[in-house]
N, CA and C atoms as an extended XYZ file, in Angstrom:
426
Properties=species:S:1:pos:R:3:atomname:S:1:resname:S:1:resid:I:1 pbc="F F F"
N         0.856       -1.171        0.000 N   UNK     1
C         0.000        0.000        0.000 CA  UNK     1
C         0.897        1.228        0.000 C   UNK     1
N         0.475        1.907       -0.784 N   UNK     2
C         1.460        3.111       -0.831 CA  UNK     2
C         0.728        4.459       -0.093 C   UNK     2
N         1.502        5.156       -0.005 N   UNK     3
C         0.753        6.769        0.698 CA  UNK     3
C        -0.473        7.085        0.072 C   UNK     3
N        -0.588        7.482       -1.189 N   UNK     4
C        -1.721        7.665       -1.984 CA  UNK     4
C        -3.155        6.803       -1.723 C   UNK     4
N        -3.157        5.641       -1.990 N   UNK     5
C        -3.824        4.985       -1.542 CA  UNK     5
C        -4.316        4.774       -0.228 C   UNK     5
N        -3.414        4.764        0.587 N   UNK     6
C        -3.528        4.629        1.920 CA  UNK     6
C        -4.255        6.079        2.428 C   UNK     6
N        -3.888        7.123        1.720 N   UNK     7
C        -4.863        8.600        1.939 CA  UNK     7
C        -6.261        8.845        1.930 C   UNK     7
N        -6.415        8.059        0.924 N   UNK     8
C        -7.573        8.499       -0.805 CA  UNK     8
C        -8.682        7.458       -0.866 C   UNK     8
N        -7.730        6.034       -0.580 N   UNK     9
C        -8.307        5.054       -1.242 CA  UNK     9
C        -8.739        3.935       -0.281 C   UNK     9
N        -8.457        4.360        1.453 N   UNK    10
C        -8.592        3.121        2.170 CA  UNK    10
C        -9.751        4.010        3.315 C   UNK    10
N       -10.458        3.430        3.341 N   UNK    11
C       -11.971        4.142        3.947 CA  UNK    11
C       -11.664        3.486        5.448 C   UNK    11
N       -10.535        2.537        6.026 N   UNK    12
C       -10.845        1.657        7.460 CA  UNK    12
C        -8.944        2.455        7.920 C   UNK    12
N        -8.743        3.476        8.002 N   UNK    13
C        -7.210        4.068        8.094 CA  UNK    13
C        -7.159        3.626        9.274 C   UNK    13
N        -7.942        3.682       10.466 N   UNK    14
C        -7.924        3.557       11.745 CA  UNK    14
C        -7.746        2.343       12.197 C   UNK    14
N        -8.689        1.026       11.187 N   UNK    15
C        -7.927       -0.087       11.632 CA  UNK    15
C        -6.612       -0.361       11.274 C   UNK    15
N        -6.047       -0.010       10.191 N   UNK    16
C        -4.652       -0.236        9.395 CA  UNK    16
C        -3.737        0.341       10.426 C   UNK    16
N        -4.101        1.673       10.791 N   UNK    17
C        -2.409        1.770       11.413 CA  UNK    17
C        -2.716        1.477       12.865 C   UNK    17
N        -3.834        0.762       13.527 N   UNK    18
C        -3.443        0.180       14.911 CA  UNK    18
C        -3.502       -0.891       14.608 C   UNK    18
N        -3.950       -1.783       13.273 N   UNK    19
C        -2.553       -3.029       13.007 CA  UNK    19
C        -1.478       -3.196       13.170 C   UNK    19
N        -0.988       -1.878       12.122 N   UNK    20
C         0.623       -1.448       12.223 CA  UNK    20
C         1.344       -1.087       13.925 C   UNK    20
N         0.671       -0.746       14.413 N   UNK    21
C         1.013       -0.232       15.683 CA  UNK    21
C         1.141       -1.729       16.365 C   UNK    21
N        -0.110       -2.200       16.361 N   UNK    22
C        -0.091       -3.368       17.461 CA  UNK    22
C         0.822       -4.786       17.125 C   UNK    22
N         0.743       -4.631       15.848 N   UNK    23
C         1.992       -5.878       15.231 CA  UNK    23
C         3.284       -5.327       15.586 C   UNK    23
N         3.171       -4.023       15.158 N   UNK    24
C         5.421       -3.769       15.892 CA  UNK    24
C         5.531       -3.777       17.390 C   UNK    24
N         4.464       -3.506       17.742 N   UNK    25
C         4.591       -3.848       19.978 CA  UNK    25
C         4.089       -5.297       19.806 C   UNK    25
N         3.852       -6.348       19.376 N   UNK    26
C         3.869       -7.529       19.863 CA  UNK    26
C         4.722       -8.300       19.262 C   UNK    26
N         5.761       -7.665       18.217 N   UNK    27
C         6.773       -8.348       17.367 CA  UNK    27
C         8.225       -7.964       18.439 C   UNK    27
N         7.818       -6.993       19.090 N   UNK    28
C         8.832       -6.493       20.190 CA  UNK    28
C         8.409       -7.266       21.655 C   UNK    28
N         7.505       -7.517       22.196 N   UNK    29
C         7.122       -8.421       22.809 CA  UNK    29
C         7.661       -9.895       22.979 C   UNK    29
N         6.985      -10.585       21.836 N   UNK    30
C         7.399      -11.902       21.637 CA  UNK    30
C         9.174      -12.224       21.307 C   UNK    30
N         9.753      -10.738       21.313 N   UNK    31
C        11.054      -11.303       20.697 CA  UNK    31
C        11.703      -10.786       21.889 C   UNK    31
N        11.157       -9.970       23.317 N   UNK    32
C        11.884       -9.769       24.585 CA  UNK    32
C        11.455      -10.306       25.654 C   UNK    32
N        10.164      -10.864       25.205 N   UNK    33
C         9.811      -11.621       26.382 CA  UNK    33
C         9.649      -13.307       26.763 C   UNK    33
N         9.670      -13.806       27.833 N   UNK    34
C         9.787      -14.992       27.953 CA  UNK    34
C         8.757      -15.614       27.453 C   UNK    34
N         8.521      -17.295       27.063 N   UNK    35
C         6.718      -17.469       26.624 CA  UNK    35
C         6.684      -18.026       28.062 C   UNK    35
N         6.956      -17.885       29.394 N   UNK    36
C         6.090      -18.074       30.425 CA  UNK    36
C         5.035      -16.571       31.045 C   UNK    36
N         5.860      -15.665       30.775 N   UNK    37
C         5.592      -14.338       30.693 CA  UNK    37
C         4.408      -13.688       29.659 C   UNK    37
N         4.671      -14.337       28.634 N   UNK    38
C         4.290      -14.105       27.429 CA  UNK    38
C         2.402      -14.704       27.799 C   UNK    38
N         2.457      -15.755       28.142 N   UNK    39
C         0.907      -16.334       28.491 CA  UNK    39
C        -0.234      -15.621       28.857 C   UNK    39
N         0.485      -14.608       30.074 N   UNK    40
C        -0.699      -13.903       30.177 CA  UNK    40
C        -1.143      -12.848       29.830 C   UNK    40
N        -0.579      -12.571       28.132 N   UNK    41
C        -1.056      -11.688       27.277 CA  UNK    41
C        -2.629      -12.251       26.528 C   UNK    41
N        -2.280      -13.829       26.383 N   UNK    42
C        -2.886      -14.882       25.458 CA  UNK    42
C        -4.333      -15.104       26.107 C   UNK    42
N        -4.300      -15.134       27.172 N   UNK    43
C        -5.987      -15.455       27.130 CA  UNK    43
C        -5.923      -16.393       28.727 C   UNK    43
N        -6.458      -17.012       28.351 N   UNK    44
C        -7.331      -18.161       29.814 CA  UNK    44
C        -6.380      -19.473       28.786 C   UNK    44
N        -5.705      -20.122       29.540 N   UNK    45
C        -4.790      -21.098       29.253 CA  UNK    45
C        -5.814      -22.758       29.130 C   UNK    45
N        -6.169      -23.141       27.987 N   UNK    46
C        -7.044      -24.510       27.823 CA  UNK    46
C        -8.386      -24.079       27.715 C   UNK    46
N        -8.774      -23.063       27.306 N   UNK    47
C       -10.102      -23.055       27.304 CA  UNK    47
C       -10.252      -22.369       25.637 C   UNK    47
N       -11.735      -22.459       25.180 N   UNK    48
C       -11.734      -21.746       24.011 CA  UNK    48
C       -13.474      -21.149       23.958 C   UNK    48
N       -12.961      -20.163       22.849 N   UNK    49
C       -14.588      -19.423       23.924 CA  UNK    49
C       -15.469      -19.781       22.979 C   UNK    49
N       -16.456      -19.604       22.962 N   UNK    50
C       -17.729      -20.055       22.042 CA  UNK    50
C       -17.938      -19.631       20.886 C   UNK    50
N       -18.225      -20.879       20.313 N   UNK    51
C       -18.550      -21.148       18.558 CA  UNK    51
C       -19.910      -20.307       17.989 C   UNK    51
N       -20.643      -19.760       19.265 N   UNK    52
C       -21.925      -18.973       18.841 CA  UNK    52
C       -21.544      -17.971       18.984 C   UNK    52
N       -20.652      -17.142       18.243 N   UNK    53
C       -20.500      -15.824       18.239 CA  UNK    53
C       -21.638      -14.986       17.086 C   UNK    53
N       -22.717      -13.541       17.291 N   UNK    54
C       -23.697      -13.154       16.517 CA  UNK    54
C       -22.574      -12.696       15.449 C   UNK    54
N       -23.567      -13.278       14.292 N   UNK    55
C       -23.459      -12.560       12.721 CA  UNK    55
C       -22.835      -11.112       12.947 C   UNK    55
N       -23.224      -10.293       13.673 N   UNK    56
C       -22.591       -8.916       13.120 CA  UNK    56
C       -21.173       -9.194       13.591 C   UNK    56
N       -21.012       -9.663       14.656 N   UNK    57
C       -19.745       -9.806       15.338 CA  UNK    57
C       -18.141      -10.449       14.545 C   UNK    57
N       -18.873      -11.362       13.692 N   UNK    58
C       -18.476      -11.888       12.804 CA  UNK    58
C       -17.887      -11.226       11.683 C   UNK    58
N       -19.129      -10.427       11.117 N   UNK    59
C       -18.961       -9.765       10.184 CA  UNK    59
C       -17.700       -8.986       10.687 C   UNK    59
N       -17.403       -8.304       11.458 N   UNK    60
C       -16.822       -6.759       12.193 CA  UNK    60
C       -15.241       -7.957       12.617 C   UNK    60
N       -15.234       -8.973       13.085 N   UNK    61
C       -13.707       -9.773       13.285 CA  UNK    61
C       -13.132       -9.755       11.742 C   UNK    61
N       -13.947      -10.162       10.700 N   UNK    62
C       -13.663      -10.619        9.142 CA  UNK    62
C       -13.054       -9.282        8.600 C   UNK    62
N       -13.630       -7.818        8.776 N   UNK    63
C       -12.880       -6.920        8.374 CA  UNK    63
C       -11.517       -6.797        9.302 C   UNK    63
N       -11.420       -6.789       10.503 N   UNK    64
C       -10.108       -6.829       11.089 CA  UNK    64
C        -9.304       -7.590       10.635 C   UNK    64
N        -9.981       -8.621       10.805 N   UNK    65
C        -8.649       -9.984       10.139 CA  UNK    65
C        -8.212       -9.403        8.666 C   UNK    65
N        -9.570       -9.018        8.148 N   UNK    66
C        -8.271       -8.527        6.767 CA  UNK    66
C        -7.481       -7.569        6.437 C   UNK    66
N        -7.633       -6.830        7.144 N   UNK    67
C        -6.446       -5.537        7.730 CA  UNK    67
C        -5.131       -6.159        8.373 C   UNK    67
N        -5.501       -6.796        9.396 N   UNK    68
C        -3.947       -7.666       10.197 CA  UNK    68
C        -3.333       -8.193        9.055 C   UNK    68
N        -4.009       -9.396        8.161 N   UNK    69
C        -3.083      -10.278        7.674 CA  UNK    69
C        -2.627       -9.875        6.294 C   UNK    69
N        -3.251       -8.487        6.017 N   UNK    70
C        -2.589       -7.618        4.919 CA  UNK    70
C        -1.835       -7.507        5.029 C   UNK    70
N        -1.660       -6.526        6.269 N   UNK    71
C        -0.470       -5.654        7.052 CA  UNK    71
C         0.248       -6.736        7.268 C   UNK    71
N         0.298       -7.778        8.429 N   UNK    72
C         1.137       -8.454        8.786 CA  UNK    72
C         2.441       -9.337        7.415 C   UNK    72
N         1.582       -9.516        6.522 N   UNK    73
C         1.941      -10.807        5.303 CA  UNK    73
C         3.091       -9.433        5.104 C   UNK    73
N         3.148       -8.285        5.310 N   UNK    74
C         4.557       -7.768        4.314 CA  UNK    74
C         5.633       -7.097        5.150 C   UNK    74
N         5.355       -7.851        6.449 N   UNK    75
C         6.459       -7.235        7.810 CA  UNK    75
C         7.542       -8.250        7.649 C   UNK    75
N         8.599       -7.622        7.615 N   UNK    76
C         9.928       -8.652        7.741 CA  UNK    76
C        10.310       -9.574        8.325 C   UNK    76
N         9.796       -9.408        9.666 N   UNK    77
C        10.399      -10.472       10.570 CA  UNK    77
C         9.678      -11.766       10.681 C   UNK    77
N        10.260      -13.130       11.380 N   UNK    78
C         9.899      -14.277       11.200 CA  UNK    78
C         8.381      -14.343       12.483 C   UNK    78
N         7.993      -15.571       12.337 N   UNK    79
C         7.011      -15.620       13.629 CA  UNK    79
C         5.892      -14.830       13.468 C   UNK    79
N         5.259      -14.772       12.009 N   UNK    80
C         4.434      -13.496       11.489 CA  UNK    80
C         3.091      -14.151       11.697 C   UNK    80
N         2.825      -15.406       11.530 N   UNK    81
C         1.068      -15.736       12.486 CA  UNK    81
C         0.846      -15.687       14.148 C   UNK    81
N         2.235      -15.938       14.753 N   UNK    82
C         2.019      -16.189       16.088 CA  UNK    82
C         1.707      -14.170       16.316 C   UNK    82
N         2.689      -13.191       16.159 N   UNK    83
C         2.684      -12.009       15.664 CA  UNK    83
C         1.192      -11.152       15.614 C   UNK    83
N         0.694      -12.324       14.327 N   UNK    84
C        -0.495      -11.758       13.656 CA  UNK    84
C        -1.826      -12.519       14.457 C   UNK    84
N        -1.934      -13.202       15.326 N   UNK    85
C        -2.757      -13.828       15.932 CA  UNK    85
C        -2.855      -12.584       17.437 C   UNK    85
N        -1.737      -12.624       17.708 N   UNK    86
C        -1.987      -11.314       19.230 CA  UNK    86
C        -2.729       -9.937       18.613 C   UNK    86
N        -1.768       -9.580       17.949 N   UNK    87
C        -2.156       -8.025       16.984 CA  UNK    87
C        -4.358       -8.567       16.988 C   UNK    87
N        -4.386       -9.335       15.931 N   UNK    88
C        -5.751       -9.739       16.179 CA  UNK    88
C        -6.744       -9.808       17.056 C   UNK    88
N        -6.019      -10.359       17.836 N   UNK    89
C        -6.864      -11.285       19.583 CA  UNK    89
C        -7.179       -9.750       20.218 C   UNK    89
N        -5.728       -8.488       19.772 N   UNK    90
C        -5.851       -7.488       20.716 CA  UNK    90
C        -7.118       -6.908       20.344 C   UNK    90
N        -7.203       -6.608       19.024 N   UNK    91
C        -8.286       -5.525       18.370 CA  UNK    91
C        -9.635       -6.114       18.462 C   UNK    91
N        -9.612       -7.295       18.562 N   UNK    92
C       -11.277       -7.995       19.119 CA  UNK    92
C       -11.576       -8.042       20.107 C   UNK    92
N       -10.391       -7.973       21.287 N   UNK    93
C       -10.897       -7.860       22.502 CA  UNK    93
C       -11.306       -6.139       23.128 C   UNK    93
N       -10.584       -5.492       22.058 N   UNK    94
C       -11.158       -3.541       22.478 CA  UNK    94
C       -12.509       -3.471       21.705 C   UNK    94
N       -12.936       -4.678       20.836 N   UNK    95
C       -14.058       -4.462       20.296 CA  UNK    95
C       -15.571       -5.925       21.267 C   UNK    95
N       -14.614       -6.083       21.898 N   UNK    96
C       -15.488       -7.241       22.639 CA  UNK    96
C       -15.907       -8.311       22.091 C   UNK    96
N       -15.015       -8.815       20.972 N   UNK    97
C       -15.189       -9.977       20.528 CA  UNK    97
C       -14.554      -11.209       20.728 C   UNK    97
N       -15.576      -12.184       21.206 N   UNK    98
C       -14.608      -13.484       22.176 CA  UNK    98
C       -13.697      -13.919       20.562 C   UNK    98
N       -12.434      -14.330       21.063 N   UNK    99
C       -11.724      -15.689       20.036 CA  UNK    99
C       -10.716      -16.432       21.231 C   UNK    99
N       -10.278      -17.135       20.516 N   UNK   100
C        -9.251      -18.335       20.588 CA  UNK   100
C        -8.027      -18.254       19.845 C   UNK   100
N        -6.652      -18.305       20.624 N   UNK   101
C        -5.319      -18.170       19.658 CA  UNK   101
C        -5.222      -20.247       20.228 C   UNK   101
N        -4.806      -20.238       19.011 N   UNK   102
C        -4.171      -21.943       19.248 CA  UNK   102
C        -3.142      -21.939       18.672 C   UNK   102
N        -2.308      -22.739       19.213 N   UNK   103
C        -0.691      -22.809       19.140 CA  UNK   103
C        -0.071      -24.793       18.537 C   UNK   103
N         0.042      -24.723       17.485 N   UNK   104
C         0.826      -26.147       17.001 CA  UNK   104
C         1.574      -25.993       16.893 C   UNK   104
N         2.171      -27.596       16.783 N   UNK   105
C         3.542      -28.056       16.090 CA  UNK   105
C         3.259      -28.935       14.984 C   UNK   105
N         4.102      -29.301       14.035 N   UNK   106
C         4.468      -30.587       13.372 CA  UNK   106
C         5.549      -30.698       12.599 C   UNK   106
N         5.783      -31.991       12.206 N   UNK   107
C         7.273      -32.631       11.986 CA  UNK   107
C         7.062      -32.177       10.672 C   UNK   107
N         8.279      -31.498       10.186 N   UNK   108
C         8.252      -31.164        8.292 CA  UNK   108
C         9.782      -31.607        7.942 C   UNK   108
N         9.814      -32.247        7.307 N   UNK   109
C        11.624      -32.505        7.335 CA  UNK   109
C        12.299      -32.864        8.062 C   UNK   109
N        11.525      -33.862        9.122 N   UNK   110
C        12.046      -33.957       10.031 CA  UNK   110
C        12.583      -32.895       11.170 C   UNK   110
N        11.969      -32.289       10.917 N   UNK   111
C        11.984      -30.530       12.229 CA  UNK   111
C        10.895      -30.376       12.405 C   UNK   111
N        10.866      -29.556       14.025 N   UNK   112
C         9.590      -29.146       14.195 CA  UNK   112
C         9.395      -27.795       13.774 C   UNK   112
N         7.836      -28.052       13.507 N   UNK   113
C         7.649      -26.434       13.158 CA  UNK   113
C         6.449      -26.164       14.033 C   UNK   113
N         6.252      -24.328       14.151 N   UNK   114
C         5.534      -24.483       14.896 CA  UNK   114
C         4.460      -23.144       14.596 C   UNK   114
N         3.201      -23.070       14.669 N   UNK   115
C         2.189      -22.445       13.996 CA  UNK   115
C         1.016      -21.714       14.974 C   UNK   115
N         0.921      -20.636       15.032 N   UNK   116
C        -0.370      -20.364       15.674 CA  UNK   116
C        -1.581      -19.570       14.346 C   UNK   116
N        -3.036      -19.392       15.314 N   UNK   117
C        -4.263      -19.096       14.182 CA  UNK   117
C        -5.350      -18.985       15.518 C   UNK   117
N        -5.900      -18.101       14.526 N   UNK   118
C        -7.190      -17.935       15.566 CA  UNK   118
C        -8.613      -17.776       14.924 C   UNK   118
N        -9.306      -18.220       15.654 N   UNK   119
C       -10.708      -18.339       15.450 CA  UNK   119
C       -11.662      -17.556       16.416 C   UNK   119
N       -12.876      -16.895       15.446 N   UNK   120
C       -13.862      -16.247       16.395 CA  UNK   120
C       -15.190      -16.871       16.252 C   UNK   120
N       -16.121      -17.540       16.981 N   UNK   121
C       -17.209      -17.732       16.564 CA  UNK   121
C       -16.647      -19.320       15.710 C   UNK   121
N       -17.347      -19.762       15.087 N   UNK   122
C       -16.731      -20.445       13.792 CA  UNK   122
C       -15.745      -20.486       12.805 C   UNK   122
N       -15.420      -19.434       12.636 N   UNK   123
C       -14.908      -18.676       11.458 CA  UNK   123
C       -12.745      -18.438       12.241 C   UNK   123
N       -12.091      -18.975       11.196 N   UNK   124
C       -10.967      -19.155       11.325 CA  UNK   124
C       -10.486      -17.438       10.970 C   UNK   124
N       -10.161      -16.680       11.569 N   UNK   125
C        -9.342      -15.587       11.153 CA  UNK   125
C        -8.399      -14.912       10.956 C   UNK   125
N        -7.337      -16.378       11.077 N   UNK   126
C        -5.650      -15.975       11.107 CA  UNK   126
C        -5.032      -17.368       10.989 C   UNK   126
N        -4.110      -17.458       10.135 N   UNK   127
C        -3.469      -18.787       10.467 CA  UNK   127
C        -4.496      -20.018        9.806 C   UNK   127
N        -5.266      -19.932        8.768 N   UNK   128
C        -6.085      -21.069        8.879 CA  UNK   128
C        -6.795      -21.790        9.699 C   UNK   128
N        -6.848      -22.692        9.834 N   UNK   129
C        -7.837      -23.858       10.637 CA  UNK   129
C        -6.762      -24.744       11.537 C   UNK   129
N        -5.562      -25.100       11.263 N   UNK   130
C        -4.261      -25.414       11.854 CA  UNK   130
C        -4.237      -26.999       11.349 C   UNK   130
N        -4.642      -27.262        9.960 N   UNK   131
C        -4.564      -28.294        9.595 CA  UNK   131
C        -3.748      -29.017        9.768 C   UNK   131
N        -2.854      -30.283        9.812 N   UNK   132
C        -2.028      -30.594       10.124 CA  UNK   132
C        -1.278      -30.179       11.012 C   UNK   132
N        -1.847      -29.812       12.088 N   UNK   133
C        -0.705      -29.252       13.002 CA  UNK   133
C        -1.538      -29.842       14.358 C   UNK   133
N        -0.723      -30.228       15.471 N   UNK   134
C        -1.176      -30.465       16.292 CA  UNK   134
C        -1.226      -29.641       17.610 C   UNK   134
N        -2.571      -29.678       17.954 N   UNK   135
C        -2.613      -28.284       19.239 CA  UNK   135
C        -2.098      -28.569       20.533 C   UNK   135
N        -1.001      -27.633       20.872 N   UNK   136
C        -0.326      -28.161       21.820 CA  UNK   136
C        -1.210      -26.713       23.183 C   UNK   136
N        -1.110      -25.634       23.110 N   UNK   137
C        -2.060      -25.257       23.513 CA  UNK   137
C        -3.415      -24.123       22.983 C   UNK   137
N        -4.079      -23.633       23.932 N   UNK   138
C        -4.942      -22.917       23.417 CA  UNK   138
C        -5.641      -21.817       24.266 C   UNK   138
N        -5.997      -20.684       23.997 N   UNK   139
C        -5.737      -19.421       24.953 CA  UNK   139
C        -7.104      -18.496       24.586 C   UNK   139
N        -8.249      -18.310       25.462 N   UNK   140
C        -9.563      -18.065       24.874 CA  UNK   140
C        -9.767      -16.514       25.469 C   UNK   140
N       -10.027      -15.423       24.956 N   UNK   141
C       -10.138      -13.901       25.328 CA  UNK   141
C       -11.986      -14.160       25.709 C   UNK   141
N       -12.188      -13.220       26.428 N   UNK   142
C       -13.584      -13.178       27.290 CA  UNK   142
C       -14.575      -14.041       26.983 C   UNK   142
């Protein structure tokens, strides 16, 4: 996105740059802080919040998510779903929308790899569905 566009042409400016904002403080976060520390940014540890989240609510996570994973997909640094799952979790929870960050692993080459994604309601809004990956934990906002 260039200046022009971003002036002229983007009608949601307010979600975009507290994307931008909230992805460079949790990319600074996750890369100074411990993940025992780190947890109780994430939510309620084993729980996940409910699959009946209302239609509008839905609607209103689906435009966020596509602001984050715009923004996020062209930030440099590594660790860009785990990253893009907080940035997310944050802006639904100032909007009062329950989700779930879930955290996998799995073997690719014989290495582990390791994946987070989040879901609101039904609806996957970061990170996919975590197909192949196995949930090691899971962290549920209100």
């Amino acid at each position: 996105m260039n200046i022009r566009s971003f002036l002229f042409e983007n009608n949601e400016k307010f979600i975009t740059l507290k994307a931008y904002i909230y992805s460079f403080y949790y990319r600074f976060i996750v890369k100074h802080t411990s993940t025992k520390k780190l947890q109780y940014r994430m939510g309620r540890r084993d729980e996940e919040s409910t699959f009946d989240e209302p239609d509008d609510k839905i609607a209103i996570s689906k435009i966020y998510a596509f602001h984050v994973n715009r923004i996020t997909e062209r930030l440099p640094w590594e660790q860009k779903c785990f990253v893009r799952a907080l940035t997310l979790r944050k802006i639904l929870m100032e909007k009062k929308i329950s989700c779930t960050i879930y955290m996998g692993v799995q073997k690719e080459d014989g290495k582990m790899k390791a994946h987070a994604w989040l879901r609101s309601g039904k609806v996957y809004l970061s990170g996919g569905n975590g197909a192949g990956f196995v949930t090691v934990a899971k962290f549920a906002t209100l």
